[in-house]
C-alpha positions in Angstrom: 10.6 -54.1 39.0 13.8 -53.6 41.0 13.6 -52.8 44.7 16.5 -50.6 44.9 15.6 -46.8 45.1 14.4 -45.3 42.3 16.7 -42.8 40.2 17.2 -40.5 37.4 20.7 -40.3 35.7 21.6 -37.6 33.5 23.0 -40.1 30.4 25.6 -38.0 28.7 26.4 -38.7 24.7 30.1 -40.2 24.6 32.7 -38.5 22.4 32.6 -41.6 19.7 28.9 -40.6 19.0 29.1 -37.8 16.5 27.5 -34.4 18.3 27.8 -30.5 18.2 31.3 -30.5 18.6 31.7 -32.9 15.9 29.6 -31.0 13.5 31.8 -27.6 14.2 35.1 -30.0 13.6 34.1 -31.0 10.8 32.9 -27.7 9.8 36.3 -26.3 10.3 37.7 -27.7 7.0 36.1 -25.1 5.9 38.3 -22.3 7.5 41.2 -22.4 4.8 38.7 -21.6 1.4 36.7 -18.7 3.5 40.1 -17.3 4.4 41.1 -17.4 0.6 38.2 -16.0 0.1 38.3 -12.8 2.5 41.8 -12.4 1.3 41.4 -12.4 -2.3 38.4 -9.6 -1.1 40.4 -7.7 0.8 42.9 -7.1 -1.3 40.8 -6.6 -4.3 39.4 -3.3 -2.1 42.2 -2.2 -1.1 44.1 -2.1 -4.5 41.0 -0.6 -6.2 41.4 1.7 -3.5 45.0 2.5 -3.8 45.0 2.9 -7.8 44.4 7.0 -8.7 41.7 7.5 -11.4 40.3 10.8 -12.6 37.0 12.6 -12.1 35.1 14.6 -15.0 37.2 17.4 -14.7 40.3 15.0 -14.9 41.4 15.3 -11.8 43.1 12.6 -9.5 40.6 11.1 -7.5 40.5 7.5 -5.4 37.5 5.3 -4.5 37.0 5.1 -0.9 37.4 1.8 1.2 33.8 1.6 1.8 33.3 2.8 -2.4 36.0 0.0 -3.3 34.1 -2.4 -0.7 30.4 -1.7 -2.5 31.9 -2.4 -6.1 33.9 -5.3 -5.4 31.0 -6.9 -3.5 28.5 -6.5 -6.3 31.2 -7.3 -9.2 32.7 -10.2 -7.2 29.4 -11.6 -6.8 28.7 -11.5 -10.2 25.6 -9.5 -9.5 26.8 -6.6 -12.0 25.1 -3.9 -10.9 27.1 -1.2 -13.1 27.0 1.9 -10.3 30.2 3.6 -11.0 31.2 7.1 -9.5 33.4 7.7 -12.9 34.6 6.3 -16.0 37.6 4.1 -14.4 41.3 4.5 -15.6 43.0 1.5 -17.6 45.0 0.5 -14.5 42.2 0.5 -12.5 40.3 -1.5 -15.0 43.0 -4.2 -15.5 42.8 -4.6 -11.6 39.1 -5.1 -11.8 39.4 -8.0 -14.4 41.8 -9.5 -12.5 39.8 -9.7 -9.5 37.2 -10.7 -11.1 39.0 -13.9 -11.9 40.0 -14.1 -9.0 37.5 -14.1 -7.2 35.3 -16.4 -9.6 38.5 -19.1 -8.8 37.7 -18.1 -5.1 34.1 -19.4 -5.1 34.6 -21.7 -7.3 37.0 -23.5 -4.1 34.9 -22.7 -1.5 31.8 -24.1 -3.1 33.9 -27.2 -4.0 35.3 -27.2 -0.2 32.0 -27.5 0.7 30.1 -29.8 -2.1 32.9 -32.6 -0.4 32.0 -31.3 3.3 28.5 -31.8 2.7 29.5 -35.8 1.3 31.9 -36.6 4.4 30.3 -39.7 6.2 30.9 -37.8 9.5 29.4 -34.7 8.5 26.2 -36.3 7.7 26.1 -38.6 10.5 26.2 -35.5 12.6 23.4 -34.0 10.7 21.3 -36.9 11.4 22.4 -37.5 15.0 21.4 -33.5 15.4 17.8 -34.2 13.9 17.1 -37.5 15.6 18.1 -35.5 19.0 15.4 -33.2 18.0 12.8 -35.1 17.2 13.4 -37.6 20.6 13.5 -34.2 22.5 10.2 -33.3 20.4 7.9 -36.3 21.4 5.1 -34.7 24.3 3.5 -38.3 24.9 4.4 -41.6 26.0 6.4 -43.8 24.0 8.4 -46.9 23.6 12.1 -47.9 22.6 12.6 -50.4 20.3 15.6 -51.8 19.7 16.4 -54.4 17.2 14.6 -54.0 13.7 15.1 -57.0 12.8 12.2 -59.6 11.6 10.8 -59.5 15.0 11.6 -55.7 15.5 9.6 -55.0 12.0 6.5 -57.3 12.6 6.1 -55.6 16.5 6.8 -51.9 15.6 3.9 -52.5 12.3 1.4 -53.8 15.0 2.2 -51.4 17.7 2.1 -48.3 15.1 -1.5 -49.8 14.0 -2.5 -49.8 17.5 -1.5 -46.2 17.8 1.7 -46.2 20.3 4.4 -43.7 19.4 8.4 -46.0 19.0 11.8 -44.7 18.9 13.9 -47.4 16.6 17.4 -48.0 17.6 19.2 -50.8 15.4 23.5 -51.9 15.2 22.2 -52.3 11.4 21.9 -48.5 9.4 20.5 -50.9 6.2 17.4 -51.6 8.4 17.0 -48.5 9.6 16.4 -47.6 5.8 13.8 -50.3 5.5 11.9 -49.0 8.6 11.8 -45.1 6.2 10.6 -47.4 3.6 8.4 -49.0 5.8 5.6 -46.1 5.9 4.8 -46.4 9.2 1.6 -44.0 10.0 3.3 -42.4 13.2 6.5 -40.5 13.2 9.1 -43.0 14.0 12.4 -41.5 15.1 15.0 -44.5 14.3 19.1 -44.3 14.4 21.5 -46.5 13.5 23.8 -46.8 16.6 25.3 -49.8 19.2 22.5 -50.4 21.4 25.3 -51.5 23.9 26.0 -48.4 24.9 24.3 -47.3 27.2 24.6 -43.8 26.2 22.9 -44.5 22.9 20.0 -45.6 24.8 20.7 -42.2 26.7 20.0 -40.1 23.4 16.8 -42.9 22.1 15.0 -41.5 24.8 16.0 -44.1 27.8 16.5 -40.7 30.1 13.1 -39.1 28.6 10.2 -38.4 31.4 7.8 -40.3 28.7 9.5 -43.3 28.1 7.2 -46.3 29.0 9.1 -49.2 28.5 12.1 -50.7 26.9 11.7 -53.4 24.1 15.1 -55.6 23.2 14.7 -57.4 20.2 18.1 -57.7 18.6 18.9 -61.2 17.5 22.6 -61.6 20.1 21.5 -62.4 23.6 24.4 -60.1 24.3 23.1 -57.1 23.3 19.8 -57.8 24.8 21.4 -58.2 28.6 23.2 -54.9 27.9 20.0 -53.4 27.6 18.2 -54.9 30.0 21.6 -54.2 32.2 21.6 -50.6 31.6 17.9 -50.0 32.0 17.7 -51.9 35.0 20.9 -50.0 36.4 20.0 -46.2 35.1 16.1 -46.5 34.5 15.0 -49.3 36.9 11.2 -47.4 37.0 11.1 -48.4 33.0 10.0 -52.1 32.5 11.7 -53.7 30.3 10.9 -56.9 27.9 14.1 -59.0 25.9 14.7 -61.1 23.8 16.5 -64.3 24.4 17.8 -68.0 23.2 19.4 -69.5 24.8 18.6 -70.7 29.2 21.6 -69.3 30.7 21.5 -66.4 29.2 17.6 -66.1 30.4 18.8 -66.3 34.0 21.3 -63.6 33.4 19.0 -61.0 32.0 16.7 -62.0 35.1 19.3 -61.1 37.7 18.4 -57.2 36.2 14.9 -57.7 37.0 13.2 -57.3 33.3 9.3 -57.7 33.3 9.8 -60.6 31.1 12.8 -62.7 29.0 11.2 -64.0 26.1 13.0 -67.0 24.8 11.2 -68.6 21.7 13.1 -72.0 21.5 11.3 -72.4 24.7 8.3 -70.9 24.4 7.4 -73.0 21.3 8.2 -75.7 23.2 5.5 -75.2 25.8 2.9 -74.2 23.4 3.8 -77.4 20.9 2.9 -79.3 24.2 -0.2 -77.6 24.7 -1.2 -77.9 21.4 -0.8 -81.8 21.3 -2.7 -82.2 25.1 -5.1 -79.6 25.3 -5.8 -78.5 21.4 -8.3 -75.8 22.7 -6.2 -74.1 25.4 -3.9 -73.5 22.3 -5.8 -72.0 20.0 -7.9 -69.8 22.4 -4.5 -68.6 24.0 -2.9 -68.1 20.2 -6.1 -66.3 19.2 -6.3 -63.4 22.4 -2.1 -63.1 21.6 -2.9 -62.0 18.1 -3.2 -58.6 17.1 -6.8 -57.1 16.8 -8.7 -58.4 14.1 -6.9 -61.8 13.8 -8.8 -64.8 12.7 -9.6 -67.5 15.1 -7.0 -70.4 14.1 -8.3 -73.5 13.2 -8.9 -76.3 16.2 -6.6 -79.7 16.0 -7.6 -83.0 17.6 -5.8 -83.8 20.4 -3.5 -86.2 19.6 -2.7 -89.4 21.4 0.6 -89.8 22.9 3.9 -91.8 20.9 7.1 -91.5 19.7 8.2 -87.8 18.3 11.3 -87.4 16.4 13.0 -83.9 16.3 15.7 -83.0 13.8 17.8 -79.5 14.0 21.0 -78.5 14.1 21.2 -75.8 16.9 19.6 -75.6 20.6 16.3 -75.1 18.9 15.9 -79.0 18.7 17.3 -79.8 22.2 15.1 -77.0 24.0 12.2 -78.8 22.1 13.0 -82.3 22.5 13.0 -80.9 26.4 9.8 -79.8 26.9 8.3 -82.7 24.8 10.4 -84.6 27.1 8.7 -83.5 30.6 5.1 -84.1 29.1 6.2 -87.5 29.4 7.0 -88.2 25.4 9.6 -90.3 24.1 11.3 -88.3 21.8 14.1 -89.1 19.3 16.6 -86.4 18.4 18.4 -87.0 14.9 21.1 -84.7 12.9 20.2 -83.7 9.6 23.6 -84.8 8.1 22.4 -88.6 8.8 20.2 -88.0 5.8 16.5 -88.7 5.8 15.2 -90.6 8.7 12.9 -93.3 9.2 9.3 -92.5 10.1 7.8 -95.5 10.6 6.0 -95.8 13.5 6.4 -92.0 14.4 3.5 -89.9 15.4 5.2 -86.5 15.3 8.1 -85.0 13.4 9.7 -81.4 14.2 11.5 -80.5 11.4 13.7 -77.3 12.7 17.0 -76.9 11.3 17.7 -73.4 10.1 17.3 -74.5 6.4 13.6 -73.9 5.5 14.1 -75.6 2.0 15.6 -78.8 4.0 12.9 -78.5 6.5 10.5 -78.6 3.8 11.5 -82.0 2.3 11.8 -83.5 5.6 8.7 -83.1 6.3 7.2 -83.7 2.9 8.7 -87.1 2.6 7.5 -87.9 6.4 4.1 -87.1 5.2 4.8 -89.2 2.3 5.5 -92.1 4.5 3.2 -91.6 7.3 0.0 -89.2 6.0 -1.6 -88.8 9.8 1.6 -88.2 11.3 1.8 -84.4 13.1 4.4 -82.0 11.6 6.0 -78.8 13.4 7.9 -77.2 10.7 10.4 -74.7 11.5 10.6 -70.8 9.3 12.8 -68.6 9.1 12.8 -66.6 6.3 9.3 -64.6 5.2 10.2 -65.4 1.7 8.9 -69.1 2.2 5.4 -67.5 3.9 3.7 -69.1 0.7 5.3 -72.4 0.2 4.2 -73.5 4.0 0.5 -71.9 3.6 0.7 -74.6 0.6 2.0 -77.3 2.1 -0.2 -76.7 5.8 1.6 -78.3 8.2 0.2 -78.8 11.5 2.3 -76.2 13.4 4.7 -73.6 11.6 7.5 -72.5 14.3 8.1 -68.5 13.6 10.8 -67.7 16.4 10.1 -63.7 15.3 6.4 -63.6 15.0 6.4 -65.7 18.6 8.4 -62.8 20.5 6.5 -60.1 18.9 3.0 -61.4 19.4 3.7 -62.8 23.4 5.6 -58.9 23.5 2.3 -57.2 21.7 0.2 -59.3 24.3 2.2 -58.3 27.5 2.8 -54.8 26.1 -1.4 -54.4 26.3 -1.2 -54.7 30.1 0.4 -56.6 32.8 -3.4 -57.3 33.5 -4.4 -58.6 30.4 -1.0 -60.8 30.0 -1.8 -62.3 33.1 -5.5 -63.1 31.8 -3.5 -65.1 29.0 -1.6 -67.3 31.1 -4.6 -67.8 33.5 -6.0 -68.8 29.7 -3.2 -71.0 29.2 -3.6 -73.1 32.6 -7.1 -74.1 31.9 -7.8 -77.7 31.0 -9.2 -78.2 27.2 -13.0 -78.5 28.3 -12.5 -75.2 30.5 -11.0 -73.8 27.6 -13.9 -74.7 25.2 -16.0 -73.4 27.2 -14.6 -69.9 27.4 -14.3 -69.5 24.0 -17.7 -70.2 23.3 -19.0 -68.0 25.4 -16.4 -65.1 24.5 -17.2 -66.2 20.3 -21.1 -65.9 21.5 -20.9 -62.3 22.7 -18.5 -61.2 20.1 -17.5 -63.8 17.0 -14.5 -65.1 15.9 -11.8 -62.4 15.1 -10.0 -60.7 17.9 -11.2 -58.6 20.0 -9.6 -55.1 21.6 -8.9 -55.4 25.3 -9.6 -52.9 27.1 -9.1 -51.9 30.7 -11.5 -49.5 32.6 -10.8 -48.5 35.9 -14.0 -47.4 37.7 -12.8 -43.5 39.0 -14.1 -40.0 38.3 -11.6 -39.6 35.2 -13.0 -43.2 33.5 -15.8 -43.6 34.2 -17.7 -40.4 35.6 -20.9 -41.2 35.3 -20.7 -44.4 36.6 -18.8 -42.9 39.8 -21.7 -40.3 40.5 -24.4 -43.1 40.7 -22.2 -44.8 43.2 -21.9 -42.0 45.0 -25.4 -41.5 45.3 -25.7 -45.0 47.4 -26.7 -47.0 44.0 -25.6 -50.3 43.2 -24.1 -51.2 39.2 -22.9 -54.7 38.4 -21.0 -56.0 35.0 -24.1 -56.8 33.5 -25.5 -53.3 33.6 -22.4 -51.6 32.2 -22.1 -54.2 29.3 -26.3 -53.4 28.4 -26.8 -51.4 25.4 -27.7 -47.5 26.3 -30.6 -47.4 23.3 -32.1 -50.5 24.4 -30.7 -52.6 28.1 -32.6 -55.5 26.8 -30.2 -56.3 24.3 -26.1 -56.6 24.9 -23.2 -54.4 23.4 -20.4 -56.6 21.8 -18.1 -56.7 25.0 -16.9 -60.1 27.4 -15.8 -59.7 31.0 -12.2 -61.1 31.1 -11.0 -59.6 34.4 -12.4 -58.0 37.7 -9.9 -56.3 39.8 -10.5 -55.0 43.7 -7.3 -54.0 45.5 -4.8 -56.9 44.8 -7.5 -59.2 44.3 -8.2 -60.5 40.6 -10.6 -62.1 39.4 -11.0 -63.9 35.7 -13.9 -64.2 33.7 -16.2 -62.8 36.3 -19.8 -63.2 36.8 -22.0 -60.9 34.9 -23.9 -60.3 38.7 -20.3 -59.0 39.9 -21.1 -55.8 41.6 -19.2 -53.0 40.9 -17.2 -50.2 43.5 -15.1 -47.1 42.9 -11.7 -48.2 42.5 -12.0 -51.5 40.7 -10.8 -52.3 37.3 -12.9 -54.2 34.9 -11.0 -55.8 32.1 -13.2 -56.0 29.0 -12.7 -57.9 25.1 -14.9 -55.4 22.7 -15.0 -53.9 19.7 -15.0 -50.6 18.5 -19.0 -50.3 18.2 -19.2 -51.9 21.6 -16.8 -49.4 23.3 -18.0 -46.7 21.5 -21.5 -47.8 23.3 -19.7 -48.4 26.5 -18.2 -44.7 26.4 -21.3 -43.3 26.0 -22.8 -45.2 29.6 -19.7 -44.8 31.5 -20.0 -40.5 30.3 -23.8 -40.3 30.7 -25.6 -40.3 34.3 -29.1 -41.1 31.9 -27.8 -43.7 30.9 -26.8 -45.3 33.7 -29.6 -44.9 35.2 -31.4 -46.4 32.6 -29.3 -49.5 32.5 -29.8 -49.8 36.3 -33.1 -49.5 36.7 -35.2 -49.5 33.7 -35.9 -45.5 33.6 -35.6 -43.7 30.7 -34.3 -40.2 32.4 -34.3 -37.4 29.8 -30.7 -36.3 29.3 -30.8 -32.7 29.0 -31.3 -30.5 31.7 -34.3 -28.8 30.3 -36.4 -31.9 29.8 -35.1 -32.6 33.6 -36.6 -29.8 35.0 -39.8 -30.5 33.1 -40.2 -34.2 34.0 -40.0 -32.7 37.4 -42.4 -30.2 37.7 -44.7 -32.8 35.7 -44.1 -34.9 38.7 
């Protein structure tokens, strides 16, 4: 995070976002029918006023202003409610059927006046302005802003609305903004259409809110994602913030504003296509803990031996690849894909990644063709050819959206557990192997939930209180089942934290102090079990030392005087 003091700034909404004021200036068009209105009113009373009629006993007699007032009100409003003093006078009843017209002609403009008001693009954009202010103002618990719902926006904000974490949306795009109403999510998703390059946008999402946890930019123009990164960093530098980006200099410039991370897929994919090639197992285990919970283990690939690649695109996608495949020491072949189809003999791996998933497609099919045990990386980019590449199965499918939103979803879990990935992805392929069969043996093959539990009084009480009392509790006792410590809930040690010491995958025999953080992979049974140990001083006991201690208080005091 930035080292420069810490500060709050007050981020006002700018006149060219439609507000309050713009709702009463709109509302003003209005003023011109309601003055026609009052007028045709006012003289209507005051000439039923002014015109003499008789009473019963034929005398001259005039209706009051407040009289003239009641009878207009309830004839003008066509309530009819008959209540007449006397029997009215021809003149005053050719006055009434002229206001009655009149006034019918009257409403009949002002509710048309206001039938357009209520269509004006402005008008409604201030109506919806006014109600996403409210509801950003409304949220009482932490949240995140999200802007860009695009592909990447979409998948990221469906996973983190399954895991339970309140978004606000903010997209350039108002048709997407529709799609994320359409969407369903289960949480209450406040989402405007707006430039997400001004900062005071960012100001009404909820940038200036006291429960905004973090700033996701997930736009598609590496522009707009250092202008959010750039305001953040420069109005909310105590709010981490995680972009988006493409291309390497423009990586360097969002860095300058100190984001916790620049994600830039081209060159991620890179990385990971090398790892996948070297050290197959290191891949998949990293892939698989990056997933969302609940994600099936991918499938394991042979390593494969090293040769001469070929990489076809037609943006920076196939120089940042050819790059990295380049400093793992391959010999790699770039090629347009306007010089038709190449020649694959004697190639052992073919990235096909120009933006033209039909053209990518055949590429790759005829390599196959050619060569059958050759290793394709085929590039997607639109969802709608999902089921053509399941078909086909290449070795490696290159997603650039569902890369950024599953590295964000992993980093967005904790800066702890993000760093237990990357400690993941520097192990060699047998210390890889290793892990995962010991993480698969405790739990299975779907992804587990990672939790961190810091060992304090709020946490883990229980657990705090036998400390307290001089006892000793290591890993392997919290991780016991409470019904039975012989046998072990469904949870796997991934990281032990003491001060700024860390340690990954610790030893069961790790002893435990107040003030550490244990990092665990579980499931919901198995932290439903580990609640009730880390909440229960019987249990803990138990697990420690083998005592079953009665856990009420009454069977307490009995056990005692028994003793």
């Amino acid at each position: 995070m930035s080292t420069r003091r810490l500060r709050r700034v007050e981020v006002d909404v700018p006149t060219d976002v439609p507000s309050t004021e713009a709702i009463f200036l709109v509302l003003r068009r209005m003023r011109f029918p309601l003055i026609v209105l009052i007028c045709i009113f006012a003289v209507s009373v005051l000439g039923l006023s002014l015109i003499p009629g008789v009473d019963d006993e034929g005398k001259p007699w005039r209706m009051s202003l407040f009289d003239s007032f009641y009878f207009i009100s309830y004839t003008a409003m066509t309530i009819g409610f008959g209540e007449l003093n006397y029997t009215f006078t021809a003149a005053q009843r050719m006055w009434v059927t002229a206001t009655i017209y009149a006034s019918v002609t009257g409403w009949t403009y002002v509710f048309g006046s206001l039938f357009a008001l209520l269509q004006e693009p402005a008008f409604r954009r201030a109506v919806n302005l006014q109600r996403f202010r409210s509801r950003v103002k409304g949220i009482h618990e932490p949240f995140l802003l999200l802007v860009g719902y695009g592909q990447a926006g979409r998948t990221l904000a469906n996973a983190l609305d399954h895991a339970g974490r309140r978004l606000v949306v903010v997209d350039e795009d108002a048709e997407r903004i529709d799609v994320l109403t359409t969407d369903q999510l289960a949480g209450d998703v406040p989402a405007i259409a707006g430039d997400p390059r001004n900062p005071a946008q960012l100001g009404l999402a909820g940038m200036g809110h006291p429960l905004c946890e973090g700033i996701i930019a997930m736009t598609a123009d590496d522009e707009t994602n250092l202008a959010v990164a750039m305001a953040a960093d420069l109005l909310r530098p105590d709010v981490p913030v995680i972009a988006r980006c493409s291309e390497r200099s423009n990586t360097a410039r969002m860095l300058d504003f100190t984001p916790q991370a620049v994600i830039n897929p081209f060159d991620r994919y890179g990385s990971y296509l090398v790892m996948a090639l070297h050290r197959p197992a290191t891949s998949q285990l990293s892939s698989w803990l990056m997933s969302e919970p609940g994600t099936e283990m991918p499938p394991l690939h042979e390593e494969l031996a090293n040769g001469r690649w070929m990489v076809s695109a037609d943006d920076r996608f196939g120089h940042e690849v050819a790059l990295d495949l380049r400093k793992a020491g391959l010999e790699v072949e770039e090629i347009s894909p306007a010089d038709g189809m190449p020649d694959f003999t004697g190639i052992v791996g073919f990235v096909a990644g120009v933006e033209s998933d039909t053209t990518n497609l055949s590429m790759a099919a005829h390599a196959r063709l050619v060569n059958p045990d050759i290793y394709l990386s085929v590039r997607q980019k639109s969802i709608h050819t999902t089921s053509l590449l399941r078909a086909f199965e290449p070795d490696s499918v290159f997603i650039a959206t569902d890369l950024v939103a599953l590295e964000t979803l992993a980093r967005l879990e904790s800066p702890l557990y993000w760093s237990f990935v990357e400690y993941v992805q520097s192990l060699d392929n047998e210390a890889a192997l290793d892990l995962r069969t010991r993480i698969t043996a405790r739990l299975d093959e779907w992804c587990p939930i990672p939790k961190l539990i810091p060992m304090n009084p709020h946490a883990a009480p229980a657990v705090c209180r036998w400390l307290e009392r001089g006892h000793s509790v290591t890993i392997a006792d919290l991780l016991r089942d409470p019904e039975d410590r012989e046998q072990m809930i469904g949870a796997y040690p991934y990281l032990h934290k003491r001060g700024s010491r860390v340690t990954y995958d610790p030893p069961l025999d790790t002893v435990l102090r107040r003030g550490d953080e244990l990092g665990l992979l579980t499931r919901t049974r198995g932290l439903a079990q580990l609640n009730d140990t880390l909440y229960s001083d019987a249990a803990v006991e138990y697990l420690c030392t083998a005592h079953e201690v009665p856990s009420t208080w009454v069977w307490r005091q009995v056990r005692k005087h028994q003793g």
